[in-house]
Structures are given as structure tokens and as C-alpha cells.
N, C-alpha and C positions, 0 to 999 in steps of 0.2 A: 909890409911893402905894398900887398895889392889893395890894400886900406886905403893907403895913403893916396891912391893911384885914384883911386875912385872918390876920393875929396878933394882933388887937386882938376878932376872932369868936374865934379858939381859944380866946384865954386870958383871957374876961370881963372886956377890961378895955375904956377908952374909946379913942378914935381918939386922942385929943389925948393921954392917957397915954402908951400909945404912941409917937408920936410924940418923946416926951419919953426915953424910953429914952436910955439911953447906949449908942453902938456896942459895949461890953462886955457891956451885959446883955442887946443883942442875940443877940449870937453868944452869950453862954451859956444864955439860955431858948430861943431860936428854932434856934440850931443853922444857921444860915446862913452859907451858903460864905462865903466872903470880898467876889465879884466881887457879889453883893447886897447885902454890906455897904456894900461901894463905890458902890454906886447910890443907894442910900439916903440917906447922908451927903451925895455931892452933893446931891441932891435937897432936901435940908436946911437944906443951908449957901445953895440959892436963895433957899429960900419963906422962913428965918426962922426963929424960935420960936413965933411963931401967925399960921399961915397963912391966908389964903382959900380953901380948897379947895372949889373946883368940881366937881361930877362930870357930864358930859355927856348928857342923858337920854335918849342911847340906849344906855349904857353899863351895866352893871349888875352889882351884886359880891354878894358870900357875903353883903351885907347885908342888901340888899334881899328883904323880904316874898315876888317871886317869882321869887327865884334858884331854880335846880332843886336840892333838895337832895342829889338823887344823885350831884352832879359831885363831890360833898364826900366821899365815899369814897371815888376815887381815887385809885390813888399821887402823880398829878400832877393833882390838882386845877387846874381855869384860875384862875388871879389875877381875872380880869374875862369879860365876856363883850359883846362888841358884838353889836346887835339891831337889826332895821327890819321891820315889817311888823306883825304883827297881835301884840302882847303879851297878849292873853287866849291865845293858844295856851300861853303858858308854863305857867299852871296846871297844863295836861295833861300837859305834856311830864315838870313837878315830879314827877307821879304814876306816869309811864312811860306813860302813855296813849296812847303811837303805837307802829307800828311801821314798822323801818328795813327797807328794801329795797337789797342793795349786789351788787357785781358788777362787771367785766371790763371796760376802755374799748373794748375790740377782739372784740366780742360778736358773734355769729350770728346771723343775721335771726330763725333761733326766739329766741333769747334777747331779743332788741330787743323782740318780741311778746309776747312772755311778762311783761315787764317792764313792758310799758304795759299789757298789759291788770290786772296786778298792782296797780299804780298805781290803775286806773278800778275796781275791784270792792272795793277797800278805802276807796278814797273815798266809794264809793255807801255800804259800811255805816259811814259817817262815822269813818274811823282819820285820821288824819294821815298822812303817808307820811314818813317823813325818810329823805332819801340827801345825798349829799356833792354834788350840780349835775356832777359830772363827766361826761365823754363816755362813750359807750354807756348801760351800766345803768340808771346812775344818774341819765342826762337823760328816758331812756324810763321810767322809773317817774315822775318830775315830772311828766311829758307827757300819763301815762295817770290821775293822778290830776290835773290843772287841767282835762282834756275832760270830768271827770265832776263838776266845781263839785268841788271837796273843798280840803283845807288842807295842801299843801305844806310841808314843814321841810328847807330847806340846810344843812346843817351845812358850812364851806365851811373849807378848806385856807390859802385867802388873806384876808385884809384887806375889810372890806364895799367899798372903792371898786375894790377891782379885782377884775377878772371873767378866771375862766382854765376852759378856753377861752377865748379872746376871743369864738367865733363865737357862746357861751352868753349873751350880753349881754340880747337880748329876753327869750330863758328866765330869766334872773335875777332882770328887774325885774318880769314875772308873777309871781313866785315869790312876791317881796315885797311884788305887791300883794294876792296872794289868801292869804298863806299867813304864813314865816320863815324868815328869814333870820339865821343864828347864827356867830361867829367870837369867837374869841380872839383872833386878829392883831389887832394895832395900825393904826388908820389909815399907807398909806405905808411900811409896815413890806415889805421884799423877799420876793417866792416863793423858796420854797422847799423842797425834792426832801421832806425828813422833815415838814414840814408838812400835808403830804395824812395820813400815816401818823398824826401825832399825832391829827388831828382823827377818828379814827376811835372812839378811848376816850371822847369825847364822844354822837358819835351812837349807838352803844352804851347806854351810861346814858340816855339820854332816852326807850327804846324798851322794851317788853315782851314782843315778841319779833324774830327778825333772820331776814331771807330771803336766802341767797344764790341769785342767780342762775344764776349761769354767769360760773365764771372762773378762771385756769392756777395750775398749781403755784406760781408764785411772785405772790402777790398782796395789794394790803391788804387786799380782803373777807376771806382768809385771818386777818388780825390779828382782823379786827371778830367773826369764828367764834371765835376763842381768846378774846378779850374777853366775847363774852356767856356762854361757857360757862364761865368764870371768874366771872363775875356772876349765874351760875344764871337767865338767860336763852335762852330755848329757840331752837334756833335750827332753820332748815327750810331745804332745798337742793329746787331745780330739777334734777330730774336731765338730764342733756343727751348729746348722741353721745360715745358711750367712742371713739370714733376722732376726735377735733376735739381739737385743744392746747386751747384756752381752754373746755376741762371738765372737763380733769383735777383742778383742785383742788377744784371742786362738788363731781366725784361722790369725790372721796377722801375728803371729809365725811361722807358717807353711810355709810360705814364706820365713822365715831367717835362714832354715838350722832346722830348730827341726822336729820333727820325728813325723810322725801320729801314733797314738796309738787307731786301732780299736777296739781294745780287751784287757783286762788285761791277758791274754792269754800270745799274744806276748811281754810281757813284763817280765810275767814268765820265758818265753822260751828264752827271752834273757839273762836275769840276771844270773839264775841257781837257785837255792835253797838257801837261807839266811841262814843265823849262827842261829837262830832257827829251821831250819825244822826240824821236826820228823818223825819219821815212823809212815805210817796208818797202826795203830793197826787195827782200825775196819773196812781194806778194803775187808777179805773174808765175814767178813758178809756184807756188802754194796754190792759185786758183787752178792752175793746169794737172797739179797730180792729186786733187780733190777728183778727180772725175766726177765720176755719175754719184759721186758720195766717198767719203773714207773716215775712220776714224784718225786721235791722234793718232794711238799705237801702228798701223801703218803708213801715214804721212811720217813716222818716225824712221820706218826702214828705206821709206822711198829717199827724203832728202836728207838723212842721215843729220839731225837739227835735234837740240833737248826738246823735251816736252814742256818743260815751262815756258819757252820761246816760244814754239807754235801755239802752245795755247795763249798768248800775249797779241801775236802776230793774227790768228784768226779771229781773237777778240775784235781786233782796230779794224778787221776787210768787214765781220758782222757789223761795227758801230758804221760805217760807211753803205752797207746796204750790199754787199756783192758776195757773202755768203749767210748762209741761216745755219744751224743745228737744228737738226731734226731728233727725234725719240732716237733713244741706243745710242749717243752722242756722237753722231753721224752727219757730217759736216758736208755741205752740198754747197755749191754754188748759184745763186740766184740766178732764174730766168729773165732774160731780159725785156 
């Protein structure tokens, strides 16, 4: 059905035209293997000559108004797209308006840090974050952008009812309620090893620029670097210990033209502010109980606010110029 759906966008014609096709004029306009042929015809010889076709509204294809148009440039465009959580994010995503954070499941405590705090400093200036929910990286970038209120994007390997990790279950259904949750698997459809990999050409396209972390020569962040620079999306690498296996592919990036990314800072300051940012409400009061200096952990007891918030919220007063950190991460207010 999402076959047909996506021959009937190529080739301006109607669903039900389509449909109507003869298995020969399939195979000579569409050019489709055989074992599609054969799915289709069954599927045919189900429904009839005029079917009821349903399409499930969490489901969404090349048709729909807020499909992402960039998934339609690639080699393997998805036939459909299953979705749960906030559908206004799609817009953005349409536009590339996030960006992806990917990386190593067997990461470095610097990398896990780095990763969350990556997360929490692009949410404060309102990006989306899209990673895959996988273990290490790519759950520490979630992590760090839901402690700073921001909008989460899974791009996920598996099926929306199944969660892998399994232990990733609570992180997932945060995900989908503050954020999205995106897959091509079929409901009930089996994991599968090439399925992580595929869904990498996905979160790629949805993103405007791509962070690698920290992760080994043989890896899919590796794909998702060869993908954006293939897609003339810029891509930035953490650089990490040249004596730790799970950096050698980061820093072998650095070599082919990707961008060292010291600070989630420079990354801010490149980008601009994301189709979420908001105004800090609560930055006179943040300038006023900085006094003569504070850390977070006390701006935590004073305005009773998470830490990934304030650290989001002092990020935007620093990019603005009305506070600095000083050594001992001791947060002062700029003299005027």
C-alpha cells in the first residue's frame, strides 16, 4: 500500500489509478523488483478493485502535507513513517531545523558528559536534539536535552512498540512525551542488526548539522559522518583521548574536513537560536541571586530550578554578554 502511495506522488497520478495498474505496467514504469511485485498483487487480490483503505493516524507517507520532504532525496527513501508525540515538531524537522547528536554505545565518562551536556545547551537555545535512543551517546544527549525542557527526536532502529534497550523503556516514553519519536519499522516487525544502520540516512536528513561524539573505527556514527557530508551537512566531532579505542573514529574525522567542536558553546554561536528558543523569563532573577558569584549547585537551592535549566538559561545570559564563568564554575555577573 505505502508502495503504491509513493508511485502514485512520483508519477501524478491518483492512488486509485494506481492501484489500477496492471502488474506489467508496474514493472515497466516503476521498475520494481519482482518480490514487490508479488506483494502488491497479493495485497490486491485481498482488498479488491476498490478498496477501503485506512491509513492509521499515526502513520504518515510522501503524502501527507507534513511528511519531511528531505527523506525524498534519498536513495532509499522510507515508504512510510510511524510517529507518537508531538507532530508540530515535524515542520522543523521538514526544514532540517534540528540537529543530530550521534556516537559510541560503549562511550567514556568524558563522552557520556559531554553528550548530556550537548543535549542541555542546545535545548536551552531551543534545537531539537535528534539521536537514535541507543545506549551511551545517544541516551546522554536525550538526557541532557529533557533536563533543560527542550524537544527530543528518536529516530529509532526498531518498531514504536518495541524498546531496545529494553532498560531505555522510561527514556522512550519521556521522549514521546516531551518530544518524537520516528520509525519506519512496521508495528511487530523483528530487530534487526542492519536496522540501526539504516535508520541512520533518516536522522541525517532531518538535521542541519551532525555532532559526532566519540566513537571507534568501526561504527554507525561513522555512516551518519559519510551521510551528512554526502548531504552537504556540516558535520563537528568532539575530539577525545588519541589513546582510548572508542575515539579513534571521532578523531579520524577531524582529519576529513569535520570541525572540532570544543564546547557546545561554539556550536550555539554558530547555529543562532532554533525554531524553539524562548525568552529568559527568569533571567533578572538569575542575574540578581548570582551575586558577587554562585555556583549552579547553589543557584539550585536559591531558585529551586533543575540544573540542566540553569545551566541552559546561564549559557543564553553568557552568549549575550551579562554573565562570564569563572575557574570553580563560578558564575558572576558582568561589570558593566
Amino acid at each position: 500500500m505505502a508502495a503504491l502511495q509513493v508511485a502514485a506522488v512520483e508519477h501524478g497520478v491518483g492512488l486509485d489509478d494506481c492501484w489500477a495498474w496492471s502488474r506489467e505496467r508496474l514493472a515497466q514504469v516503476l521498475s520494481w523488483p519482482d518480490p514487490l511485485l508479488d506483494k502488491v498483487e497479493r495485497y490486491r487480490r485481498l482488498h479488491g478493485s476498490s478498496p477501503q483503505l485506512k491509513i492509521p493516524s499515526n502513520v504518515l507517507t510522501p503524502l501527507d502535507q507534513i511528511w519531511p520532504q528531505g527523506l525524498n532525496k534519498l536513495d532509499r527513501p522510507p515508504l512510510v513513517l510511524h510517529q507518537q508525540g508531538r507532530a508540530d515538531v515535524l515542520a522543523w524537522l521538514g526544514q532540517r531545523r534540528a540537529v543530530a547528536v550521534v556516537g559510541t554505545r560503549a562511550a567514556s565518562d568524558h563522552g557520556l558528559r559531554m553528550a548530556e551536556h550537548l543535549g542541555s545547551v542546545l535545548a536551552g537555545a531551543g534545537w531539537p536534539v535528534v539521536s537514535g535512543l541507543a545506549e551511551g551517546i545517544d541516551a546522554a544527549a536525550h538526557r541532557g536535552c529533557l533536563a533543560a525542557d527542550g524537544v527530543p527526536v528518536a529516530v529509532l532502529g526498531t518498531p514504536l512498540d518495541r524498546v531496545y534497550p529494553r532498560h531505555h523503556q522510561a527514556l522512550q516514553e519521556e521522549v514521546a512525551r516531551n518530544g518524537l519519536l520516528l520509525s519506519e519499522r512496521q508495528p511487530g516487525e523483528s530487530v534487526q542488526r542492519g536496522h540501526f544502520a539504516a535508520r541512520n540516512r533518516l536522522l541525517v536528513s532531518l538535521s542541519c548539522a551532525l555532532v559526532v561524539v566519540e566513537c571507534p573505527d568501526r561504527s554507525g556514527a561513522l555512516i551518519s559522518a559519510r551521510l551528512a557530508a554526502e548531504q552537504q551537512c556540516p558535520v563537528w566531532v568532539v575530539p577525545g583521548d588519541a589513546g582510548r579505542w572508542s575515539s579513534r573514529g571521532s578523531n579520524r574525522l577531524l582529519q576529513n574536513a569535520a570541525a572540532p567542536l570544543l564546547s557546545p558553546k561554539e556550536l550555539v554561536e554558530h547555529l543562532g537560536p532554533g525554531p524553539f528558543h524562548r525568552a529568559n523569563a527568569t533571567a533578572p532573577a538569575l542575574v540578581k541571586a548570582l551575586g558577587a558569584g554562585a555556583s549552579i549547585e547553589q543557584l539550585q537551592q536559591t531558585l529551586k530550578l533543575p540544573a540542566g535549566r540553569l545551566a541552559s538559561d546561564l549559557l543564553e545570559l553568557e552568549l549575550a554578554g551579562q554573565v562570564v564563568c569563572e575557574s570553580g564554575f563560578l558564575w558572576k555577573p558582568c561589570r558593566p
